[in-house]
C-alpha positions, 0 to 999 in steps of 0.5 A: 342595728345601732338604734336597736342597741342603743334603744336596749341599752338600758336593759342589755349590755352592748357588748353581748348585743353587738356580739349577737348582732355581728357588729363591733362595739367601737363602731357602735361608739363611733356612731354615737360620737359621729355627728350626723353625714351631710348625706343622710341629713339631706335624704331626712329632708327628702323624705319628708317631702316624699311623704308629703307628696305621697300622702298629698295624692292620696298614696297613689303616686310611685316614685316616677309621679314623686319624682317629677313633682320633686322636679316641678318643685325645683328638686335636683333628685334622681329617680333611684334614689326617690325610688330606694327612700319610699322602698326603704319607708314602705311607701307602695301604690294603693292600687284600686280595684277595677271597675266592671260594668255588670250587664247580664243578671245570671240570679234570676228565676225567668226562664232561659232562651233555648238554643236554636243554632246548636253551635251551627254558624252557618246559613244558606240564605239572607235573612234566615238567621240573625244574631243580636248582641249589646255592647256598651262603649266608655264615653267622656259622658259616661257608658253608651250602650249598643245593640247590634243585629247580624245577618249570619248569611251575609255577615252584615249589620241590618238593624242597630240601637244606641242609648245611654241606658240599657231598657227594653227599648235599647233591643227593640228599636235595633230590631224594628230598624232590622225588619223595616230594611 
């Protein structure tokens, strides 16, 4: 509240603006007079290194990363206190959207499988039905993709594919692998 009375000043008298604000104007005039504490001189400094680290990693640190690069600089600090400075300044994580990989495309014209099973799981004998899914599996080299086909009968896999793509060879080599066994 001081700041803001001492920025109007100029243009409004303090005792009228203390009186609106709840403060009393000796204690604005002691704040003048009182040289800056120790306390807020060392959370400027802080600060300001807060604001480096934040900016420096692109504002995707939190107060825990802040803190414990503070720490790997030598700071003595303690994590509430880096936690209230970048609550104080506005300083939040800018969370990223999520990444989904998109497999099937639904805007297409072609016509659509009918659906043989009716929801009805069940089957009498081996290799009367099989069901075939694809799924892809994050890597340190990027996505591999799976094809899997499932005899309902005995729930056990009898053909299976994996690339690193998605083609038609993907589907199809994990169903020649199914009819040669």
């Amino acid at each position: 509240m001081f700041p803001f009375i001492e920025q109007h000043e100029s243009t409004l008298p303090v005792r009228l603006m203390c009186r609106v604000l709840g403060v009393s104007p000796s204690g604005y005039y002691g704040c003048r007079s009182r040289p800056e504490s120790a306390r807020s001189v060392s959370n400027r400094q802080l600060l300001d290194d807060v604001r480096r680290i934040y900016t420096g990693h692109n504002r995707c640190y939190g107060s825990p990363r802040v803190h414990a690069a503070l720490r790997a600089e030598g700071r003595t600090v303690s994590r509430g206190r880096v936690e209230r400075l970048m609550r104080s300044q506005g300083l939040q994580v800018l969370s990223g959207r999520r990444f989904r990989t998109c497999t099937t495309d639904r805007r297409h014209d072609l016509p659509i499988a009918v659906k043989l099973l009716k929801q009805q799981f069940l089957a009498a004998m081996p290799n009367t039905v099989w069901l075939a899914d694809i799924t892809y599996l994050p890597t340190g080299e990027g996505w591999l993709y799976l094809a899997v086909v499932l005899d309902l009968a005995t729930r056990k896999i009898v053909g299976w594919s994996m690339r690193h793509h998605i083609r038609t060879e993907l589907t199809s080599v994990a169903l020649m692998m199914s009819t040669q066994r």
